[in-house]
Every structure is written in C-alpha cells, then in structure tokens.
C-alpha positions in Angstrom: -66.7 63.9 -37.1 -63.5 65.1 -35.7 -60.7 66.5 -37.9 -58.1 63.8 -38.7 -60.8 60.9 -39.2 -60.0 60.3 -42.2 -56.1 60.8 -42.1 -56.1 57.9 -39.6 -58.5 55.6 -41.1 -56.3 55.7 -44.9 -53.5 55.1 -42.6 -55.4 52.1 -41.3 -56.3 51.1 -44.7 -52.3 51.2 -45.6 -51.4 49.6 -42.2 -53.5 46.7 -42.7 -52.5 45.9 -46.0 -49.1 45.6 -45.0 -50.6 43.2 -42.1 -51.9 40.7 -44.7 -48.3 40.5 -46.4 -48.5 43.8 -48.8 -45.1 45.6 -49.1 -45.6 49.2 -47.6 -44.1 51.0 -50.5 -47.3 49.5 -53.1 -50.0 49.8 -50.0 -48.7 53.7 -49.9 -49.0 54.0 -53.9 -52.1 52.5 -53.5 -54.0 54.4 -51.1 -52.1 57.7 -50.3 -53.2 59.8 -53.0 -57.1 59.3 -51.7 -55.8 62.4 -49.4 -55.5 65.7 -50.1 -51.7 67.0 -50.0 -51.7 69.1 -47.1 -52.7 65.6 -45.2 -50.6 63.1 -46.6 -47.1 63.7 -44.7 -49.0 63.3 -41.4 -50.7 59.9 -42.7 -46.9 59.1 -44.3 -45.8 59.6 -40.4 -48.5 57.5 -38.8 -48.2 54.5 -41.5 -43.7 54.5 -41.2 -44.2 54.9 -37.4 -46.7 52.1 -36.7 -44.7 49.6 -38.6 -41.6 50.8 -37.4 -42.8 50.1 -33.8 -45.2 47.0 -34.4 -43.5 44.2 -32.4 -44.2 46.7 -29.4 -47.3 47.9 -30.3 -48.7 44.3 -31.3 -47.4 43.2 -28.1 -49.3 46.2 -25.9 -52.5 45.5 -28.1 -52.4 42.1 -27.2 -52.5 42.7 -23.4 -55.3 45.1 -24.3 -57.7 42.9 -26.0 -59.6 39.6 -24.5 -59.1 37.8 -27.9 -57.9 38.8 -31.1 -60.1 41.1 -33.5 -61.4 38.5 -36.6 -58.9 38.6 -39.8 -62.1 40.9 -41.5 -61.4 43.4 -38.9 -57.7 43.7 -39.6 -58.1 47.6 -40.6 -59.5 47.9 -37.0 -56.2 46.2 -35.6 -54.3 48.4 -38.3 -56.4 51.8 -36.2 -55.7 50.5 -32.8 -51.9 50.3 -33.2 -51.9 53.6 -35.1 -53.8 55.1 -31.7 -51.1 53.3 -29.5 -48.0 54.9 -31.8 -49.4 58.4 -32.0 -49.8 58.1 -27.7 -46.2 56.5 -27.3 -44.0 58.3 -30.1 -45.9 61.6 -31.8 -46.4 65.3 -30.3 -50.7 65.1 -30.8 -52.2 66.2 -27.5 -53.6 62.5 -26.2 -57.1 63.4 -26.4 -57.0 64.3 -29.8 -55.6 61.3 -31.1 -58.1 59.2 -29.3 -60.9 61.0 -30.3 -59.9 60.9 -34.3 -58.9 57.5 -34.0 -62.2 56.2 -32.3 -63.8 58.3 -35.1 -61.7 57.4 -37.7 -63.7 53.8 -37.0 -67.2 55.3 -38.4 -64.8 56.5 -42.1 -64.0 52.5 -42.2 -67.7 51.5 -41.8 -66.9 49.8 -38.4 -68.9 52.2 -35.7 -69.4 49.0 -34.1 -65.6 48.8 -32.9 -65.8 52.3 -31.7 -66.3 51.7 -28.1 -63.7 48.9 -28.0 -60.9 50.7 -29.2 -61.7 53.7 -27.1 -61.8 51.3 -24.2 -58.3 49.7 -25.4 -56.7 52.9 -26.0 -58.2 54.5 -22.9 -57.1 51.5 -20.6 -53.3 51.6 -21.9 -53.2 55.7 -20.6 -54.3 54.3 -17.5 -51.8 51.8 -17.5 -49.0 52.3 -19.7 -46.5 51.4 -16.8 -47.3 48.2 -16.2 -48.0 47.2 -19.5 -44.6 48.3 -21.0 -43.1 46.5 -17.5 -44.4 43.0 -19.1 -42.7 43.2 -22.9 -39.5 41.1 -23.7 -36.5 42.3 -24.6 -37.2 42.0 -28.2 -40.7 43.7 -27.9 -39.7 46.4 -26.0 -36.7 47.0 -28.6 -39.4 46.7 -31.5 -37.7 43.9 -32.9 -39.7 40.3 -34.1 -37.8 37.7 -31.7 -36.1 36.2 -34.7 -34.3 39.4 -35.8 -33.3 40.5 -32.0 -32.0 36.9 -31.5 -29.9 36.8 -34.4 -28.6 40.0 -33.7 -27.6 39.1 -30.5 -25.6 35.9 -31.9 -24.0 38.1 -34.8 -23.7 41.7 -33.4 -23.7 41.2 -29.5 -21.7 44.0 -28.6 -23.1 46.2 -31.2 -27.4 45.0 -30.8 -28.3 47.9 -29.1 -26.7 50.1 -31.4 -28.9 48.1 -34.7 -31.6 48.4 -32.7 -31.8 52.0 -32.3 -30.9 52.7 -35.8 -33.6 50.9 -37.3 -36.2 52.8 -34.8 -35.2 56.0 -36.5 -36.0 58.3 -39.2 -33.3 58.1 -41.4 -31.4 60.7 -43.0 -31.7 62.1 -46.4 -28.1 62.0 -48.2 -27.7 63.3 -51.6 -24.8 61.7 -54.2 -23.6 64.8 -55.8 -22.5 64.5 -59.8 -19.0 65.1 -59.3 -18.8 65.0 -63.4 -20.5 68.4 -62.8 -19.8 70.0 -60.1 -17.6 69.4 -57.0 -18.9 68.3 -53.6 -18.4 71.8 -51.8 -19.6 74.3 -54.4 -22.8 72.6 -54.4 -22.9 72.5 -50.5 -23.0 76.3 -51.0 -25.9 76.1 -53.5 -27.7 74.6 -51.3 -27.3 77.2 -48.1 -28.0 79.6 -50.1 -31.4 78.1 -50.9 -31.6 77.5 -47.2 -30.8 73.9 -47.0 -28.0 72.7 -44.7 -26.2 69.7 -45.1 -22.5 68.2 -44.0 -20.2 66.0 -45.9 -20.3 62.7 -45.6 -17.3 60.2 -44.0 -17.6 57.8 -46.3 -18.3 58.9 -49.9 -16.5 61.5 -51.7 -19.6 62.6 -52.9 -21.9 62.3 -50.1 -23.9 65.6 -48.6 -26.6 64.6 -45.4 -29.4 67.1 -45.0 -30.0 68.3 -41.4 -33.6 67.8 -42.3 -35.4 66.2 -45.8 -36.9 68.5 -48.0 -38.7 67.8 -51.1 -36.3 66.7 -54.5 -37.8 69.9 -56.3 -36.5 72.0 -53.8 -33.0 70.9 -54.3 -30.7 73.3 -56.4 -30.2 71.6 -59.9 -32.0 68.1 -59.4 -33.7 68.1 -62.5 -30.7 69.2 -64.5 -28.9 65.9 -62.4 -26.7 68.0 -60.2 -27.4 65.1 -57.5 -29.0 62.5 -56.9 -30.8 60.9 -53.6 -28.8 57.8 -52.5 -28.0 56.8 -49.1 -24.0 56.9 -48.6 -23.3 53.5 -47.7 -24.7 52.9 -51.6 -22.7 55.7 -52.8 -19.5 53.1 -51.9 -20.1 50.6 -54.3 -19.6 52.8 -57.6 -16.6 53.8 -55.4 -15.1 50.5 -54.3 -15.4 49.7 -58.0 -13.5 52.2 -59.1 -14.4 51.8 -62.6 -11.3 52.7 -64.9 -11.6 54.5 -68.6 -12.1 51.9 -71.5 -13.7 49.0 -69.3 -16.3 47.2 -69.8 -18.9 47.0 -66.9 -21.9 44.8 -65.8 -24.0 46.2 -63.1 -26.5 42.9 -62.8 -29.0 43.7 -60.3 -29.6 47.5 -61.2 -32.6 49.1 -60.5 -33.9 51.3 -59.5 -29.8 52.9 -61.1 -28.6 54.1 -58.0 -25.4 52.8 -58.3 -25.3 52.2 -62.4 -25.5 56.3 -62.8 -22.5 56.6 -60.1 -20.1 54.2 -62.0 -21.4 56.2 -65.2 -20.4 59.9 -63.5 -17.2 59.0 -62.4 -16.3 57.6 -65.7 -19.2 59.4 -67.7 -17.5 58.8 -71.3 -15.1 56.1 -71.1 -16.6 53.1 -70.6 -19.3 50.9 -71.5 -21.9 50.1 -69.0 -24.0 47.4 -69.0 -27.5 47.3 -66.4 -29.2 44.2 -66.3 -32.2 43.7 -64.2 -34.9 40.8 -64.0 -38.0 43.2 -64.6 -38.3 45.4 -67.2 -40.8 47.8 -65.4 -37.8 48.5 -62.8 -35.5 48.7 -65.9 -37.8 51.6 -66.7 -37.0 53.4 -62.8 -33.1 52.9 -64.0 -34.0 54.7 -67.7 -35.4 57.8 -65.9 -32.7 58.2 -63.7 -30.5 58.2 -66.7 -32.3 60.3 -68.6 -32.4 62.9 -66.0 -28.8 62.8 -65.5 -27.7 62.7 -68.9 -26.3 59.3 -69.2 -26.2 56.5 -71.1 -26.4 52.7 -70.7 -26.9 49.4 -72.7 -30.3 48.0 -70.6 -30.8 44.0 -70.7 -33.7 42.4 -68.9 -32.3 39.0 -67.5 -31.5 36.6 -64.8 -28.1 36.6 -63.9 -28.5 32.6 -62.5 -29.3 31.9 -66.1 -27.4 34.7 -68.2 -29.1 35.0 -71.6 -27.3 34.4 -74.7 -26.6 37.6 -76.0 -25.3 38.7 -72.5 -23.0 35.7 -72.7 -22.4 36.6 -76.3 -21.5 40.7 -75.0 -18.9 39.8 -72.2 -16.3 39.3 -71.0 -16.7 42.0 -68.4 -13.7 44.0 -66.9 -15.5 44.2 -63.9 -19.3 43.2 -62.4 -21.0 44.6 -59.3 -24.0 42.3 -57.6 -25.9 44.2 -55.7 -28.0 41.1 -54.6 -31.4 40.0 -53.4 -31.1 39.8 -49.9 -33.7 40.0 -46.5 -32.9 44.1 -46.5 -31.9 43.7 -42.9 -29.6 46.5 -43.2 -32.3 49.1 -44.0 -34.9 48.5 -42.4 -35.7 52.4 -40.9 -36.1 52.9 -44.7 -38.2 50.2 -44.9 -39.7 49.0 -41.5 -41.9 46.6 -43.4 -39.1 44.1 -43.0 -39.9 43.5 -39.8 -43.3 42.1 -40.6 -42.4 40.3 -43.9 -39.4 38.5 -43.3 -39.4 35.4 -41.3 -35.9 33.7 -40.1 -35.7 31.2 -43.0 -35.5 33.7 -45.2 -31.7 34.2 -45.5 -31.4 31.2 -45.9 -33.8 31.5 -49.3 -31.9 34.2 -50.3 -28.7 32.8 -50.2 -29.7 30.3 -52.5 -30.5 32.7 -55.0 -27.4 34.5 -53.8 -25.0 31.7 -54.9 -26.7 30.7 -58.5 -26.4 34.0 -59.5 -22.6 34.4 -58.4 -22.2 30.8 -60.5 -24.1 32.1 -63.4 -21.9 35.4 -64.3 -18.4 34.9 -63.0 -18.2 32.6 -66.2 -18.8 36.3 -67.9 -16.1 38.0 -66.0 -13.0 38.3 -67.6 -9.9 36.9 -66.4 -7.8 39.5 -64.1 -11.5 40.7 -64.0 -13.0 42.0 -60.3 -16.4 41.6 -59.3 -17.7 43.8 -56.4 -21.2 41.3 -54.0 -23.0 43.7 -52.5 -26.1 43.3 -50.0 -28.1 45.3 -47.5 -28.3 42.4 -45.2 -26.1 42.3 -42.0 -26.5 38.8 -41.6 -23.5 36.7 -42.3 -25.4 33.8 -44.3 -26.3 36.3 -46.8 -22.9 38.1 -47.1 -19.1 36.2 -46.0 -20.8 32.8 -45.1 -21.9 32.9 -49.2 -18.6 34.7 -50.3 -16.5 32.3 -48.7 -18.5 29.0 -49.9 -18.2 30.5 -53.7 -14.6 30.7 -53.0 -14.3 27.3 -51.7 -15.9 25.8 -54.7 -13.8 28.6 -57.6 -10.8 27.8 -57.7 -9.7 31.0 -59.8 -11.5 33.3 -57.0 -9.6 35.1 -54.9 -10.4 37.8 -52.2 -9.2 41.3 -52.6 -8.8 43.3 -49.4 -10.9 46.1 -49.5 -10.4 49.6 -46.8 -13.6 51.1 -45.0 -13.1 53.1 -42.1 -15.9 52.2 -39.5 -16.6 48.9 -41.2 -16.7 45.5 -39.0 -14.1 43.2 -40.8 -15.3 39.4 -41.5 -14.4 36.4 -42.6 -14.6 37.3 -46.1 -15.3 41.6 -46.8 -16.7 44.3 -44.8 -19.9 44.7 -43.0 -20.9 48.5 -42.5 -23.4 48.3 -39.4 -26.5 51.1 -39.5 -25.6 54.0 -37.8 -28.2 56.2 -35.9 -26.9 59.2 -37.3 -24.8 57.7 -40.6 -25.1 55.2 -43.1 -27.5 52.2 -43.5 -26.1 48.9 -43.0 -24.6 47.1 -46.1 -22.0 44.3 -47.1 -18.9 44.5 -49.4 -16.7 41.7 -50.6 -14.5 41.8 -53.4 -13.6 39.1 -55.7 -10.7 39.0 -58.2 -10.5 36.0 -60.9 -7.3 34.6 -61.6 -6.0 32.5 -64.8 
C-alpha cells in the first residue's frame, strides 16, 4: 500500500458525502478526525479543491467513463475526481497521485474499481488536451450552468472576475477588538510573532494575513484581541454604527460574528439583543462572547413569527438581518454551493427573506434603522426583495449608504468577491418613518 492511501480514500469518503447532498462543513466533522494530524491539512486540500472544481472535473470524468459508476459506488466517483484535481491543480508528482489514488480504492473495499480508475485517470494524461478542448464555458469556468448563466445576466462585465474569485483560496482576515487595542499596534504584535498581514480597505478594523496560520498562533486570541471574520462581515457592525444607550436586535446571529462587533464598538452602552432560530448555534454565538468578554441577551426565535416576549422586549433602535440566502457570495469559503444549490433556490429564499422583514419591522421603533444583509449576489435575494418590502411599507424608506468599490443597485450596495479582497455580500438600509 502506497503512502497516501488512506488520506485519499477519507477524502473520498467526505467527497461523496457531499455528492449525496451532505454539507461539506458536517462531512469534514464527520470523517476528518479518522486521520492523524500531520495528514489532515493535505486531505482538508483534496476535499476544498475537488468541490471547488467539480463542474470541471464531473465534466472530464464524464468523457472518461462509458456509463456512469452505480449510486453504491459514489465514494469511487468521489476518488476519481480527487485523482483528476490533484493532476490539474496540486504540486504531487503525477505518478504519485495515481498510484495512491488507485490504491486508496483497496482502503474503501473496492479493489474491483482499481483498474478502471487507473485506466480513467491514466487516459486523461494522455489526453488532457482534447478533453479540456470539449468543456462549455461554464464547465471549464467550474461553474454549474445555472450559476454561470445568471451571472452572465446580472454581472456581465464583471463574470469573469466572480468566477475566479470563487476558484480561490480565500484569505484569512482577522477583525481586531478595537475596544482593546488599536488596529496598528496589533499589526506589530503579530510581526513580531512572524505573521504578516496589511490593513484592510474596507473595515477600520480589518488585518489580511499574507498566509493563514492556525487561531492559537495568533497574539492574544484567546484573551479576544481579534477575532476571524472576513472584512466584507466586518461592515455590517460598521454600517450600523450602533450609538451609546440603544437598543439593538441582531436576528439572525450565529455563529456572533457580527453581534460581538456591534458589542466592541459600543462594548458598555447598549443593550444587545441575538436572536437565532437554533439554540445549538446560539451556543457557537455564547463562546464567542465568552471569549471576548461580552455580554448579550440570547433569544431562540423566528423572526417571521417573533415570539411574544421578543415583541413584549422591543421597540428596537435599530435591527440588522443578516438573512438566509443561497451563499452565492462565498462560495470559495464554501464551494459546496455549487453542488447544493439549484436555480430555484433564490427564489425559496426570498420567501423566507420577505416574512422575516414583515415579522420584525413591526419591532423596530419609529425613526428606527434596520440594516438586510446577505451573502448572495443575486438581485432576487437582495434589491429585488428590498425594494418589494418598500413597495408594500409605507413608513420604509431607503437610506443611502457609502462603500467604496461596491456596485450600486436599485435598492443598496452589492460588494462583488474579489480575488484578493472581500467575499461578496449585500447591504441595504432601511429607515422607518412616523
């Protein structure tokens, strides 16, 4: 058995639950820690990568095979389109990743399917050309058809640009606790542990890593110096700009990303509130305020059917909605969109977008502001829902909001991913009259 056997054939085992409809966040959890330490980045790599690239890799495996392997054999499909990524995007000498993918068969109990998928992987070194020479536009882009179409019809000029964002790795940003310390001092912290980072253009309190490193290695993170948070996130707790003495409902909160900024840049005087509809992600939001020393008033709910002692609590001085959406925005943190979401689904989501917008803006005070948030980039999740909800409120109006870099629209801002920047998120902001 070759070295690496059994890296690639967990990796199969993670790939292939995501291929039956299993998000790739709980096949990791589930399957990961069957690896020893040392092996687990390079299975991390092969998993992100293969999804990442699966429209183009399903697409060369399907001019590889003579018919497609049974639904039983879906961890084979999961090993063959790991092979095809580590020949197309990773730095393993070619004959090494055949041979410990071929092997990595045997570690899944399917020796059977050894010689096929040395044959398919052999054949596409042979003629990698001309199979590559066949894929669509969308295929070669590693894009499912639906997404690259509506990309083309929302973003034309700017497809390419999506495109190649959502192929990369993205970039670790930390959120520094300005209540603490100020953004340069602890750029200096860390180069003198030997980690370099540059401010970010958007948030005051932004800091991107050249490259990721490990929380624990980060100067002060478990005292809550910073925090990990991507720095189009950072601009919702910023866009807010929550005042001292308000009153503030953050109703779609975990994992507390943005319920902890609001909290640092006002960490004292005001009252937070961080409603979300499961308790066991309530529990991420609790950690994260434990470990940076703050405090919150936690409510399990549904904001399309406020409870009544939510009701009873308000009015709110100001809400932020950080949606369910189709993640479209963020998909090179989680590729697994590309698989999971089918083109209806906005449409889905928009419905749950607009009850919850009915349910709580009766809960917003009047003169009150309410920041709608999503990571989508398509406009029937963000200003084609913002400007229906105005249509059918009277007492909502629009408040122009200022982004540098952001596309304007109809209603808000949409910041577009950006290769070497900030994931792709909406902002709209909505002030209730009397």
């Amino acid at each position: 058995m070759k070295p690496g056997a059994a890296v690639r054939a967990c990796a199969a085992r993670i790939i292939a639950e995501v291929l039956r409809g299993d998000s790739l966040d709980r096949a990791l959890e589930s399957h990961l820690s069957a690896l020893p330490d040392r092996d687990q980045p390079l299975c991390r790599e092969i998993c992100f990568g293969t999804i990442r690239q699966y429209p183009r890799l399903n697409a060369l495996l399907s001019q590889l095979l003579q018919k497609p392997l049974r639904a039983k054999d879906r961890d084979v499909q999961a090993l063959a389109l790991s092979g095809l990524y580590q020949l197309t995007a990773m730095r393993i000498p070619a004959h090494a990743a055949v041979s410990a993918t071929v092997d990595a068969a045997t570690v899944l109990k399917k020796r059977q399917l050894s010689g096929l998928l040395n044959a398919v992987l052999r054949r596409f070194q042979r003629e990698e050309e001309a199979l590559v020479s066949v894929l669509s536009n969308a295929e070669a882009a590693a894009h499912p058809h639906w997404l690259w179409d509506a990309l083309g019809r929302h973003w034309p000029e700017h497809r390419e640009q999506i495109a190649s964002a959502n192929n990369s790795h993205p970039p670790m940003t930390l959120r520094v606790n300005l209540s603490r310390v100020d953004r340069d001092s602890y750029q200096q912290q860390l180069a003198d542990a030997g980690i370099t980072a540059h401010p970010g253009q958007l948030s005051s309190a932004a800091l991107t890593l050249e490259q990721a490193v490990d929380v624990v290695l980060l100067p002060g993170f478990a005292d809550g110096l910073c925090s990990v948070q991507d720095e189009a996130a950072q601009l919702a707790a910023q866009l807010l700009a929550p005042q001292p003495g308000e009153r503030i409902l953050d109703a779609c909160a975990a994992p507390g990303g943005k319920s902890c900024h609001i909290l640092e840049r006002q960490p004292s005087a005001l009252s937070l509130t961080a409603m979300d509809i499961s308790e066991e992600r309530l529990r991420r939001v609790q950690e994260n305020l434990d470990r940076l020393k703050l405090s919150a008033t936690l409510v399990t709910g549904d904001g399309r059917q406020p409870s009544p002692a939510l009701i009873k609590s308000g009015p709110f001085d100001a809400m932020l909605l950080d949606v369910p959406c189709s993640a479209t925005g963020v998909i090179r943190r989680h590729p697994d969109v590309k698989l999971l979401r089918r083109v209806e689904d906005a449409a889905s989501f928009a419905v749950q977008q607009h009850a919850i917008l009915d349910g709580l803006w009766p809960l917003l005070a009047v003169g009150g502001r309410l920041l709608y948030v999503t990571c989508s980039i398509l406009p029937e999740e963000n200003s084609q829902v913002v400007g229906e909800f105005i249509a059918r409120h009277s007492n909502a109006q629009e408040k122009t909001l200022s982004l540098p870099g952001a596309q304007p629209c109809a209603q808000g801002l949409q910041l577009l991913p950006d290769i070497s920047g900030s994931d792709g998120l909406y902002f709209a902001m909505l002030h209730k009259q009397g």
